[in-house]
N, C-alpha and C positions, 0 to 999 in steps of 0.2 A: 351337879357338882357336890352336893351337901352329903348326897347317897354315898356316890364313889369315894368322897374322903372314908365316910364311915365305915363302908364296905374295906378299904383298903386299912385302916386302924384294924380290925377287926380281922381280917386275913390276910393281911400284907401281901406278897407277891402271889398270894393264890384268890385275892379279889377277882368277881365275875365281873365281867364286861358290863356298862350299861351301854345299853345300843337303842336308841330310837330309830322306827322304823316310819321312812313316810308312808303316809296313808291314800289311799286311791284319789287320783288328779281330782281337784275343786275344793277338798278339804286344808285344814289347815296344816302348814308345816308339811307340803305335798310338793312343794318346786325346790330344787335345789338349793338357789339362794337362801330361802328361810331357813332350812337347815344346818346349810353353811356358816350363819350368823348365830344362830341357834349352837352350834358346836361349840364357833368363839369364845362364845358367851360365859356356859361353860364350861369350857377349860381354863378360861379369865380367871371365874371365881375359883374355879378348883385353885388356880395355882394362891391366890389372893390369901384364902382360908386356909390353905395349907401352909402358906409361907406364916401367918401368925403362931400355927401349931409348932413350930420350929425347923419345917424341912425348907431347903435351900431351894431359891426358886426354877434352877435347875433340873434337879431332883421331882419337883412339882407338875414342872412341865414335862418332863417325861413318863411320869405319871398320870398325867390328866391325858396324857398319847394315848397310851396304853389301855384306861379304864374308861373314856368314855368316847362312843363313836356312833356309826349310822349302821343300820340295814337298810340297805338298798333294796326295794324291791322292784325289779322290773318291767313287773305287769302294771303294778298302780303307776309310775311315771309314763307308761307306753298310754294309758289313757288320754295324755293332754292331749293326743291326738284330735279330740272330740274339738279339742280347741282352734285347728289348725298347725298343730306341730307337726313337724317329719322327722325321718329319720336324722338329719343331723343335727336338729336343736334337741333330742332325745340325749345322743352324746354330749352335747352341749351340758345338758342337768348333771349329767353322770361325771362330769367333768371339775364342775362345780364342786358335790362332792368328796370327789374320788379320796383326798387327802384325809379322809377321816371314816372312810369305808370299812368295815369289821367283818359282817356279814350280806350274802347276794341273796334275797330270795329268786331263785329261777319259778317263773311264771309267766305260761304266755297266754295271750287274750289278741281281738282285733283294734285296742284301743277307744272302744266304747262302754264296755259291762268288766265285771271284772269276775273273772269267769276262769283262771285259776285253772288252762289248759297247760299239757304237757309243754315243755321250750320244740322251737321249731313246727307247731301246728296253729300257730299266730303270727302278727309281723313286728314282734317284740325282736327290733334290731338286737343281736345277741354280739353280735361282732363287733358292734362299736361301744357297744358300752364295756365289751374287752378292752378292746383300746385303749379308753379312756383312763380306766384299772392300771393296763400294765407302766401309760405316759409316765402316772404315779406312781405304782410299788414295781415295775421292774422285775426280777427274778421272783422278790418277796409274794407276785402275785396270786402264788401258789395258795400264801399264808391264809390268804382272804377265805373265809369259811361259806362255802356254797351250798345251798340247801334246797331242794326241791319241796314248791308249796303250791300242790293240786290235789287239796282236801275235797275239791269236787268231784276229781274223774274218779277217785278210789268209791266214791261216794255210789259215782250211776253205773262202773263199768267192772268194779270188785276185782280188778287188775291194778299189779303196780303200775305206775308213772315213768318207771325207771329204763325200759328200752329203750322207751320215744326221747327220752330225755337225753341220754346216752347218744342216740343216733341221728340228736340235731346237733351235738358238741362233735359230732365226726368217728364215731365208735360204727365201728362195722357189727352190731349186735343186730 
């Protein structure tokens, strides 16, 4: 909250997003709920701090939308698997989320290591965590910034990531 006001004083409508990202299942701020409460939180003080500085708590809270939210990455929540999760408590976290979603990182894995494979060569439910996305933004789904993150495979195979990627979202590449 402290940031984003700053950030926002400092460049007004051209402030950068601040986006926490969860971190691979068993660490902290790794399941949805904590995150969810964690956004609250906040955008609580965002608006709290902001309404003393003089802006309208209105104004505040569409500001604390806008400047502070989640990446979601796929790969780290597809681990709670290790846990006993499936696929539809998976959606369930995503679900959790989703109202404060900014950016996706696509990464898939088997839900054990995190291993930062192409989407569609793991069993990173990809469709329902769409789902889950569009329940909430709807058309705006688009807006949600998708990023591909397999700093590994570039790593062993000196090829992009980007056919396989492409031709698990349904691209005839």
């Amino acid at each position: 909250a402290n940031l984003a006001l700053k950030s926002h004083k400092e460049f007004g409508d051209n402030a950068p997003i601040i986006s926490v990202e969860n971190p691979p299942a068993g660490m902290g701020l790794s399941r949805g709920e904590e995150l969810k409460d964690l956004m609250k939180a906040s955008h609580d003080k965002f608006v709290e701090k902001a309404q003393k500085e003089g802006m309208s708590e209105e104004k505040a809270r569409k500001e604390a939308e806008k400047l502070i939210g989640i990446t979601w990455d796929v790969g780290h929540i597809n681990m709670i698997r290790k846990f006993g999760f499936d696929d539809e408590k998976l959606a369930e976290e995503t679900g959790k989320v989703a109202p404060y979603v900014k950016h996706v990182h696509l990464s898939d894995n088997f839900g054990l290591e995190h291993t930062e494979l192409p989407m569609g060569m793991g069993n990173v439910p990809m469709q329902k965590h769409i789902a889950k996305l569009k329940e909430q933004y709807g058309e705006k789904y688009d807006k949600i910034k998708k990023i591909i993150e397999t700093g590994n495979w570039y790593q062993h195979f000196q090829t992009t990531p980007l056919p396989q990627t492409l031709q698990a979202f349904g691209s005839p590449v």
